[in-house]
N, CA and C atoms as a LAMMPS dump frame, in Angstrom:
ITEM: TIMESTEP
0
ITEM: NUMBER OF ATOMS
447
ITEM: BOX BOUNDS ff ff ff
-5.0000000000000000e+02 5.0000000000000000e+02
-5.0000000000000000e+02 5.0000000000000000e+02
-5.0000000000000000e+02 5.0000000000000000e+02
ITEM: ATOMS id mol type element x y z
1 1 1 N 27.702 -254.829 -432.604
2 1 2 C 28.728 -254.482 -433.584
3 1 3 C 28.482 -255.249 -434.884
4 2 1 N 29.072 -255.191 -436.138
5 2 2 C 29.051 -255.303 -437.257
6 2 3 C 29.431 -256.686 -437.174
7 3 1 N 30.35 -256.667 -436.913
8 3 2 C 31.312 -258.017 -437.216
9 3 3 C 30.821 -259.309 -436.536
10 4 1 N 29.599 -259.331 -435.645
11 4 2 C 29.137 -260.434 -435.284
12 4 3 C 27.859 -260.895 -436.098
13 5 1 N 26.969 -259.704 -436.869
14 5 2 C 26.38 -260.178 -437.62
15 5 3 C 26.68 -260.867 -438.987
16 6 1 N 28.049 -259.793 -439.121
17 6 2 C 28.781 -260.534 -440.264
18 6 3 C 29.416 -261.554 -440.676
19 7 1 N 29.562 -261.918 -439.826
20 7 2 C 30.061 -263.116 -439.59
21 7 3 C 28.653 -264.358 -439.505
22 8 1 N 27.861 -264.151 -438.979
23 8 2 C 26.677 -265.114 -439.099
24 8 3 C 26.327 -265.018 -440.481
25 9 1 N 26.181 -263.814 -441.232
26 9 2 C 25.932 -263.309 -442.667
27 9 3 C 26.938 -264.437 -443.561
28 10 1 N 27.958 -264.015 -443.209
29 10 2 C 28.943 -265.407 -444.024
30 10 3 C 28.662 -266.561 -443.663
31 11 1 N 28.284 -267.015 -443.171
32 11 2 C 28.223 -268.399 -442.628
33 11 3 C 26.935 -268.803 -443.54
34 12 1 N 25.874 -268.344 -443.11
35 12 2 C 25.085 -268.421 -443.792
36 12 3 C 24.524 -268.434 -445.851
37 13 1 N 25.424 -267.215 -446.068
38 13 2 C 25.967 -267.43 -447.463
39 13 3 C 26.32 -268.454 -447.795
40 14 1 N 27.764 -269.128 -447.045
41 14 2 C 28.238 -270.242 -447.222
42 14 3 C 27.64 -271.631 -447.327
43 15 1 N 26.296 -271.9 -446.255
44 15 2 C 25.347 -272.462 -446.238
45 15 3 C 24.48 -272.719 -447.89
46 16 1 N 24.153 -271.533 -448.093
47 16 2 C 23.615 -271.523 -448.705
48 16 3 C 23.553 -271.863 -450.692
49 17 1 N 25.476 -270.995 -451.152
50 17 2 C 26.078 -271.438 -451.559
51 17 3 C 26.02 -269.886 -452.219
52 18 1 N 25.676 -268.928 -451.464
53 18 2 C 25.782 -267.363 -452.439
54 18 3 C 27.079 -266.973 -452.608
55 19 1 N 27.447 -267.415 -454.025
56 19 2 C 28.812 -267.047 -454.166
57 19 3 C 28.823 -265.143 -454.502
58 20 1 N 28.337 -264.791 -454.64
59 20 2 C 28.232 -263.421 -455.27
60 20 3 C 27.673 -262.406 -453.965
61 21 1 N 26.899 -262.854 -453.31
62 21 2 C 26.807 -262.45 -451.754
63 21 3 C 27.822 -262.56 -450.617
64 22 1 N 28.709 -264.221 -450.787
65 22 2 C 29.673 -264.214 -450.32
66 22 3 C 31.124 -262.978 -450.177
67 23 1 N 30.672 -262.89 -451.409
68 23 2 C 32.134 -261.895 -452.175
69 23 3 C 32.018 -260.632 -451.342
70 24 1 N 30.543 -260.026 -451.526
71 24 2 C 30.596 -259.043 -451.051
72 24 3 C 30.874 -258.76 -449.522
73 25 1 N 30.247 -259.874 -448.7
74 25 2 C 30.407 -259.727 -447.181
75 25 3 C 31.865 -260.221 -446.595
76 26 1 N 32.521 -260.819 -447.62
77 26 2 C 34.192 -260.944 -447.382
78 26 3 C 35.045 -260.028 -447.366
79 27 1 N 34.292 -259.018 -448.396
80 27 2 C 34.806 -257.605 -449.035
81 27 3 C 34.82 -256.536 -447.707
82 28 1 N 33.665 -256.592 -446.864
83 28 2 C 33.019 -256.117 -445.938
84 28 3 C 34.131 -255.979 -444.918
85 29 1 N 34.173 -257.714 -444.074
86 29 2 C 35.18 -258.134 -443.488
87 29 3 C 36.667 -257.571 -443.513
88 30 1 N 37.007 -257.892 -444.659
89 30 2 C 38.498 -257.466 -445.316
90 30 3 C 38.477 -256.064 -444.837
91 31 1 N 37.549 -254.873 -445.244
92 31 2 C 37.885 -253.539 -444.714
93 31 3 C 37.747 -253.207 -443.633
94 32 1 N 36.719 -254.199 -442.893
95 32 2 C 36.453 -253.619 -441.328
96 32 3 C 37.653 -254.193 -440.557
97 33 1 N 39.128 -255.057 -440.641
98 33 2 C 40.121 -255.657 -440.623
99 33 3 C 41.125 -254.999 -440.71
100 34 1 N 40.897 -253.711 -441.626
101 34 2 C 42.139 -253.176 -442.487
102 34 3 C 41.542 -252.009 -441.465
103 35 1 N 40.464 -251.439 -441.417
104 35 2 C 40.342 -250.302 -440.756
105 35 3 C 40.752 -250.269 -438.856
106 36 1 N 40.365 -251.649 -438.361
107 36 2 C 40.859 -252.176 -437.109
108 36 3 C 42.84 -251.748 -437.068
109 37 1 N 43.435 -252.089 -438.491
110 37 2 C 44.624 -251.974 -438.312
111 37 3 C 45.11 -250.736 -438.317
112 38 1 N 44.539 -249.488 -439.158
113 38 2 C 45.089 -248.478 -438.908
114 38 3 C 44.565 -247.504 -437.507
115 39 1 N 43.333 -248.015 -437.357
116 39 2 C 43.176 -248.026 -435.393
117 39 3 C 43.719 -248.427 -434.436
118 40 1 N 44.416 -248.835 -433.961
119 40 2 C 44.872 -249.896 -433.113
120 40 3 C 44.626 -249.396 -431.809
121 41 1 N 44.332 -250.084 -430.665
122 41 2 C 44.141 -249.801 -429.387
123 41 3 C 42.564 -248.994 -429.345
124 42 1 N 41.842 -248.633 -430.813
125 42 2 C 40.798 -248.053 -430.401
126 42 3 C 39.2 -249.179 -430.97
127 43 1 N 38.387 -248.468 -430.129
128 43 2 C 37.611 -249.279 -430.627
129 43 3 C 36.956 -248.792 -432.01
130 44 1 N 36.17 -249.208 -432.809
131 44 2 C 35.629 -248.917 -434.135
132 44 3 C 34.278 -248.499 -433.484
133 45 1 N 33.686 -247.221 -434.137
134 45 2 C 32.535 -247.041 -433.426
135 45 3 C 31.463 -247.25 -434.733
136 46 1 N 30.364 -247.131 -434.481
137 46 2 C 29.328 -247.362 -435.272
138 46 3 C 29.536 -246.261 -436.49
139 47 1 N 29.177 -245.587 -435.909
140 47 2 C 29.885 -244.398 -437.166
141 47 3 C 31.027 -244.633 -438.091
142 48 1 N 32.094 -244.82 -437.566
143 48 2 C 33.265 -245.912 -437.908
144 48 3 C 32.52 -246.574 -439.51
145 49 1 N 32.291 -247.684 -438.981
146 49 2 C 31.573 -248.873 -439.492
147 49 3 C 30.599 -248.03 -440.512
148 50 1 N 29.81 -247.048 -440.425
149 50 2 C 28.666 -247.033 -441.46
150 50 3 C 29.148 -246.236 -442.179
151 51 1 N 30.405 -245.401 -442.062
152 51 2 C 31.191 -244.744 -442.901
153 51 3 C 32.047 -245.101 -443.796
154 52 1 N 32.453 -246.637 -443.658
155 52 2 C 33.286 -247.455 -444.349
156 52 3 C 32.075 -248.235 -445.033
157 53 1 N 30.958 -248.446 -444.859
158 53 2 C 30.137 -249.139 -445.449
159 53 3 C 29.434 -247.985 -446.719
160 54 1 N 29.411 -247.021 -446.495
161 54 2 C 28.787 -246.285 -447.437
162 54 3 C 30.114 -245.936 -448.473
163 55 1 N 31.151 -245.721 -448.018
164 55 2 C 32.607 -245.233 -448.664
165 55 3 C 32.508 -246.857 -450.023
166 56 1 N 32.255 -248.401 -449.336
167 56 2 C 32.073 -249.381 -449.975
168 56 3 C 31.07 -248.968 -451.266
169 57 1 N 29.896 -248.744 -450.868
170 57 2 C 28.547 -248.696 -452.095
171 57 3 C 29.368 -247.545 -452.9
172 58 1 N 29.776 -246.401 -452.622
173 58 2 C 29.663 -245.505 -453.434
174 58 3 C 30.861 -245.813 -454.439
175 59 1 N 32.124 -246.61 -453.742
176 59 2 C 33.529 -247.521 -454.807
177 59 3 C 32.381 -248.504 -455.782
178 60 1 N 31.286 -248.708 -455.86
179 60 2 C 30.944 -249.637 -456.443
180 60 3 C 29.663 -249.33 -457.354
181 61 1 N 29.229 -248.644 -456.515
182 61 2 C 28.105 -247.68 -457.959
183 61 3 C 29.237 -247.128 -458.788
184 62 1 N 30.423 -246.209 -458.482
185 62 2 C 31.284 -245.463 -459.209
186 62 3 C 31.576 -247.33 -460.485
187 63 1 N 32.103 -247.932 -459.85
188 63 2 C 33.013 -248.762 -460.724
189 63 3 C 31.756 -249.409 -461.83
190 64 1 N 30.411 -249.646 -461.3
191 64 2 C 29.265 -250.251 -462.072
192 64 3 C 28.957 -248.95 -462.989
193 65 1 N 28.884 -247.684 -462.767
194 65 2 C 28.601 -247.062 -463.945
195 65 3 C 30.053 -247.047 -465.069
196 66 1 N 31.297 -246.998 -464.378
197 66 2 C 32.412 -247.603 -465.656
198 66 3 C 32.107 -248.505 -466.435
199 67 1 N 31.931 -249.813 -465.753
200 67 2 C 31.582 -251.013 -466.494
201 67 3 C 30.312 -250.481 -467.358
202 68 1 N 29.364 -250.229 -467.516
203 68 2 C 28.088 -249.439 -467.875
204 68 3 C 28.713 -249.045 -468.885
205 69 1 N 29.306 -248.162 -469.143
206 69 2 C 30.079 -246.826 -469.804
207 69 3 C 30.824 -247.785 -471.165
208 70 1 N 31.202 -248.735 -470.371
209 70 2 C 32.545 -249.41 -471.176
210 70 3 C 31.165 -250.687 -471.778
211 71 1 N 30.52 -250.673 -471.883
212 71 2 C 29.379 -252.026 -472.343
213 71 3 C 29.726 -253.416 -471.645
214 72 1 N 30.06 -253.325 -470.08
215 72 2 C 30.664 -254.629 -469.502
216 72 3 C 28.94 -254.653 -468.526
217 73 1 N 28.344 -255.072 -468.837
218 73 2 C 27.133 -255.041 -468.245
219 73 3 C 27.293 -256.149 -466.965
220 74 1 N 27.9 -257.664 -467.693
221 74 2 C 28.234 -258.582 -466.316
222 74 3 C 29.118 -258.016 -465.31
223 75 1 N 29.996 -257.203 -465.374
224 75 2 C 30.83 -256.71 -464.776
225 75 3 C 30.097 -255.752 -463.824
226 76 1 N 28.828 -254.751 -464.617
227 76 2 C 28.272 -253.875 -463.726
228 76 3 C 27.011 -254.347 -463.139
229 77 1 N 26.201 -255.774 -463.314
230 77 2 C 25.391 -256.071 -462.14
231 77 3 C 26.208 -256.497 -460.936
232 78 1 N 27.593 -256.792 -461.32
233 78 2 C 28.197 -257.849 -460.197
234 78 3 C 28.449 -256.687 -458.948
235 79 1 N 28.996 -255.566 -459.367
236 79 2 C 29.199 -254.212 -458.995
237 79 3 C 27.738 -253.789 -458.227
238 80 1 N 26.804 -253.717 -459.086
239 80 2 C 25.522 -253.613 -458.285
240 80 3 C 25.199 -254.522 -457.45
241 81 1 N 25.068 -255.492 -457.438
242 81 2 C 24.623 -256.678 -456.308
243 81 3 C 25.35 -256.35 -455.376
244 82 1 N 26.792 -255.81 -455.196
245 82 2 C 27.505 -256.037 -454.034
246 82 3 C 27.053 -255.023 -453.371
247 83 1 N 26.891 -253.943 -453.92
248 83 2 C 26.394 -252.476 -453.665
249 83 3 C 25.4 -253.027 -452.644
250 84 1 N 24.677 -253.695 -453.233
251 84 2 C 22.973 -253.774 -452.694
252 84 3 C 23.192 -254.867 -451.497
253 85 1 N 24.073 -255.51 -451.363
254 85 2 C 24.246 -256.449 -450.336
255 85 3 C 25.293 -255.828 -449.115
256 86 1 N 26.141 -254.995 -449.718
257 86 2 C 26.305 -253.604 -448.586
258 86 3 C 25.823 -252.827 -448.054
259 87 1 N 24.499 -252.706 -448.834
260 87 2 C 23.541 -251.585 -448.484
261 87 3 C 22.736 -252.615 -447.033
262 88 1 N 22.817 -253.488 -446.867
263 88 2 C 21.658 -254.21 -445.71
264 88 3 C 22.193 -254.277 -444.693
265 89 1 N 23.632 -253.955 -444.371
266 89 2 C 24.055 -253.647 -443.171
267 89 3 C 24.117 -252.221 -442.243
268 90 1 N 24.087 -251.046 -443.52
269 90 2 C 23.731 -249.259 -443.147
270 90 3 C 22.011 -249.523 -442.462
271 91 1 N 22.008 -248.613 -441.647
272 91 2 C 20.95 -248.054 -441.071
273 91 3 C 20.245 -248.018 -441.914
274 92 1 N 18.745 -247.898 -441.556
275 92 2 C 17.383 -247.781 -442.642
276 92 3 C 17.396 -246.392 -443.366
277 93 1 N 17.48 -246.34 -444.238
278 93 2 C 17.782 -244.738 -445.383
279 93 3 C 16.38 -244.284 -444.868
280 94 1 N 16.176 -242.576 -444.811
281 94 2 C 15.316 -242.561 -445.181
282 94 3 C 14.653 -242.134 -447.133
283 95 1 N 13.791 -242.053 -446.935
284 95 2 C 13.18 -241.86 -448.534
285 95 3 C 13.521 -240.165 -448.592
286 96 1 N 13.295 -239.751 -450.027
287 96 2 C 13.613 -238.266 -450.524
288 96 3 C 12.981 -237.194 -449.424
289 97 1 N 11.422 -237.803 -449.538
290 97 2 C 10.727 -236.83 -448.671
291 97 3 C 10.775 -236.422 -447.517
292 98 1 N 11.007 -237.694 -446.951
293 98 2 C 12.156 -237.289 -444.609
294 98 3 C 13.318 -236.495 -445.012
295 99 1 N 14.035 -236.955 -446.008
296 99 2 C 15.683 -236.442 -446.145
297 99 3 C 15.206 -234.552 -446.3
298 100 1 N 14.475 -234.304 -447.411
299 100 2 C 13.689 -232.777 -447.998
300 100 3 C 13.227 -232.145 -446.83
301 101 1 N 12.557 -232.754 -445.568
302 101 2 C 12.145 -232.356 -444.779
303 101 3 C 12.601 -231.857 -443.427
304 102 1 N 14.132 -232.687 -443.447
305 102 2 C 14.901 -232.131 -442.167
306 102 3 C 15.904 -230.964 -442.922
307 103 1 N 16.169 -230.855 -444.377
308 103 2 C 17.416 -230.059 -444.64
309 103 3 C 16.036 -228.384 -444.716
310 104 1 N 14.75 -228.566 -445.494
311 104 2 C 14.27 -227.742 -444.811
312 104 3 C 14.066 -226.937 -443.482
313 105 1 N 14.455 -227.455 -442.367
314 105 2 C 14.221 -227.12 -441.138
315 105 3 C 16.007 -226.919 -440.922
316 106 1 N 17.236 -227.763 -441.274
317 106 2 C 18.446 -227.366 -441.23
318 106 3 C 18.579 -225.742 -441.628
319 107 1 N 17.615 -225.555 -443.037
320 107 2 C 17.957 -224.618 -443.595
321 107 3 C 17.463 -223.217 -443.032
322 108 1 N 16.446 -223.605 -442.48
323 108 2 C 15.278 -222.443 -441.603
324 108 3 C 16.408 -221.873 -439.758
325 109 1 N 16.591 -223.361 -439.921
326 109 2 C 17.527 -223.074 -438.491
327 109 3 C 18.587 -221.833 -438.708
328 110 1 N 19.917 -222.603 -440.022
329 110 2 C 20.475 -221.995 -440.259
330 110 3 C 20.63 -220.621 -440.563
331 111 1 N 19.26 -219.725 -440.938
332 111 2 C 19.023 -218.431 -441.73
333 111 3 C 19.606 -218.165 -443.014
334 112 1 N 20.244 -219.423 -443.5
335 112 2 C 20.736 -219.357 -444.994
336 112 3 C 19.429 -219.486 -446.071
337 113 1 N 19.776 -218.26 -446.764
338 113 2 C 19.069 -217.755 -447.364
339 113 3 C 18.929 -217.981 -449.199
340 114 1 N 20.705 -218.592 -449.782
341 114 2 C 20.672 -218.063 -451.412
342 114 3 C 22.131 -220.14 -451.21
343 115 1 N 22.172 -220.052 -452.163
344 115 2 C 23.085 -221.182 -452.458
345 115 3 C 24.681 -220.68 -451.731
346 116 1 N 25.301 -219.835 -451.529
347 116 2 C 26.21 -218.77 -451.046
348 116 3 C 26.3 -220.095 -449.725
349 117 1 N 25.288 -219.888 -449.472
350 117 2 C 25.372 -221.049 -447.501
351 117 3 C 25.347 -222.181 -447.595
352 118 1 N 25.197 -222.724 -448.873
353 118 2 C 25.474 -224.352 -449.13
354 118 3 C 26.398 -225.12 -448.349
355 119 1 N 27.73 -224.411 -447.923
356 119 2 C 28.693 -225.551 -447.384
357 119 3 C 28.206 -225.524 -445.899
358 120 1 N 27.488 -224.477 -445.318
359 120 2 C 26.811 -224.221 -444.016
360 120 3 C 25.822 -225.138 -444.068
361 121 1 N 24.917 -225.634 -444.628
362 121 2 C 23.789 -225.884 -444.502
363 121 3 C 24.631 -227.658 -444.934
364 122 1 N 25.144 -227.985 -445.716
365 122 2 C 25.885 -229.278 -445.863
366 122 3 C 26.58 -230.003 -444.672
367 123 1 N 27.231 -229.186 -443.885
368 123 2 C 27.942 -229.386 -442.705
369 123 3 C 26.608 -229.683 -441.682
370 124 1 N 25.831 -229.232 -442.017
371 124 2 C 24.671 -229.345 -440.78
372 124 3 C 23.906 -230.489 -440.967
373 125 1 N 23.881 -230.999 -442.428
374 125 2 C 22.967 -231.786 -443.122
375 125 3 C 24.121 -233.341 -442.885
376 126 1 N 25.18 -233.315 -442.742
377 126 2 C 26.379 -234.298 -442.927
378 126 3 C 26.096 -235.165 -441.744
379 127 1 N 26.204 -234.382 -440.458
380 127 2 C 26.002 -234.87 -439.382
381 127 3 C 24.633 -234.944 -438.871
382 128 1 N 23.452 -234.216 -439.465
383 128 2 C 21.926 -234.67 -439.065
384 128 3 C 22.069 -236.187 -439.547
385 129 1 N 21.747 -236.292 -440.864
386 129 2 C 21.691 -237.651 -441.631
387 129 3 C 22.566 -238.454 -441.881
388 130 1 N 24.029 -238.523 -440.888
389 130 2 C 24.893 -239.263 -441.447
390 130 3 C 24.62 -241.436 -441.053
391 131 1 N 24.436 -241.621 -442.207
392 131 2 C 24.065 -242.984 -442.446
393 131 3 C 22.798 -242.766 -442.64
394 132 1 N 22.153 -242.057 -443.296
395 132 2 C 20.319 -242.198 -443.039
396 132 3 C 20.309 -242.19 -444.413
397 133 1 N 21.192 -241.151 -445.255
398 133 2 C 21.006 -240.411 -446.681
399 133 3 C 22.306 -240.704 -447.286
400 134 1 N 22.492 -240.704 -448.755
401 134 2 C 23.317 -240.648 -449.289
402 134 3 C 23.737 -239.117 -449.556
403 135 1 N 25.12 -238.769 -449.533
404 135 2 C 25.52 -237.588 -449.95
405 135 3 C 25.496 -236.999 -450.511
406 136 1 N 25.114 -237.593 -452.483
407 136 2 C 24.804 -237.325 -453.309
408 136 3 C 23.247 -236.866 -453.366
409 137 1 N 22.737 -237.371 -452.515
410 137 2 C 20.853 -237.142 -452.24
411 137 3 C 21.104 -235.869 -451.445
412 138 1 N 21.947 -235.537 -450.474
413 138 2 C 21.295 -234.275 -449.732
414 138 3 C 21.832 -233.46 -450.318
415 139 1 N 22.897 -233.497 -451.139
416 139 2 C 23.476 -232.463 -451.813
417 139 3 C 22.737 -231.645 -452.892
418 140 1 N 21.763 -232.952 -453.8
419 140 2 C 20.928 -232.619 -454.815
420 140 3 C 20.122 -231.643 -453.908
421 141 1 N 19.438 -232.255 -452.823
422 141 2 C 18.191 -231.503 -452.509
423 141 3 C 18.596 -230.052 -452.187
424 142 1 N 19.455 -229.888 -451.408
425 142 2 C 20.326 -228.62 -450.873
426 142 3 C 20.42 -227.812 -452.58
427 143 1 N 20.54 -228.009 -453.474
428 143 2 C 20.99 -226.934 -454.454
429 143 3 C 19.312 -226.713 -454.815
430 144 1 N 18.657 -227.714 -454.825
431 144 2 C 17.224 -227.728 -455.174
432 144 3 C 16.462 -226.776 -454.456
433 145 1 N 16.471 -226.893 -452.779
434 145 2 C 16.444 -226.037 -452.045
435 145 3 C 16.466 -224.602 -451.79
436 146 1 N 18.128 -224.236 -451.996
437 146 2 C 18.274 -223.281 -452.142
438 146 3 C 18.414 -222.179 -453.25
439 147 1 N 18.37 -223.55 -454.323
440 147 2 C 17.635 -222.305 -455.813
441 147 3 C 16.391 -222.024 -455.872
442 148 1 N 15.768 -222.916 -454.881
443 148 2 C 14.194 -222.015 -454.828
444 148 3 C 14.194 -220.508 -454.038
445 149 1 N 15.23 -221.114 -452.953
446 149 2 C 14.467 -220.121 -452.049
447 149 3 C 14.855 -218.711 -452.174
């Protein structure tokens, strides 16, 4: 489970003196805590966990391109670092070309043919790669995809 590495993860921060690493794996903590509470009696499953961890990066790319937007640049590495120190607890991503290569074969499975089957072929693609890909990545490829084909 999450929470035992995370917990060594903090400790270690603490050790070390990563205040800005700290933040983020407290941040971590705090939701996997809050999500335990609106569960109760159940257990948190992995899925659980890598769904609240990606829901984390994507609150924080969103808030680092604001800061970006607004010229708060310290504001948007701090935003990025946490991102990136959330990102080491999700499963190993794969790269564009694995991700291109299973929604191809989703898509062959499916017999969707024109962009029309996008939410078909998304639904199929959600649960192949869920924690592997970002959403925003299979989504691109899927319109890419199916405006070729």
């Amino acid at each position: 489970m999450l929470t035992d590495t995370l917990n060594e993860a903090i400790k270690q921060a603490m050790l070390q003196k990563e205040k800005d690493k700290l933040n983020a794996l407290r941040a971590i903590k705090s939701e996997l805590l809050l999500l335990k509470a609106d569960h109760p009696g159940e257990e948190i499953t992995e899925e659980m966990e890598t769904k609240l961890l990606q829901r984390m990066i994507k609150q924080r790319k969103e808030a680092a391109e604001t800061y970006k937007s607004q010229h708060r640049e310290d504001l948007c590495e701090e935003e990025t670092r946490q991102a990136e120190v959330i990102a080491t607890f999700l499963p190993a991503q794969l790269s564009e070309e694995e991700v291109e290569a299973v929604l191809r074969q989703l898509i062959t499975e499916s017999g969707v043919t024109d962009i029309k089957g996008m939410g078909k072929v998304m639904g199929m693609a959600s649960k192949a790669l869920a924690g592997k890909a970002e959403n925003k990545l299979i989504a691109d490829k899927v319109k890419a995809l199916l405006g070729q084909a």
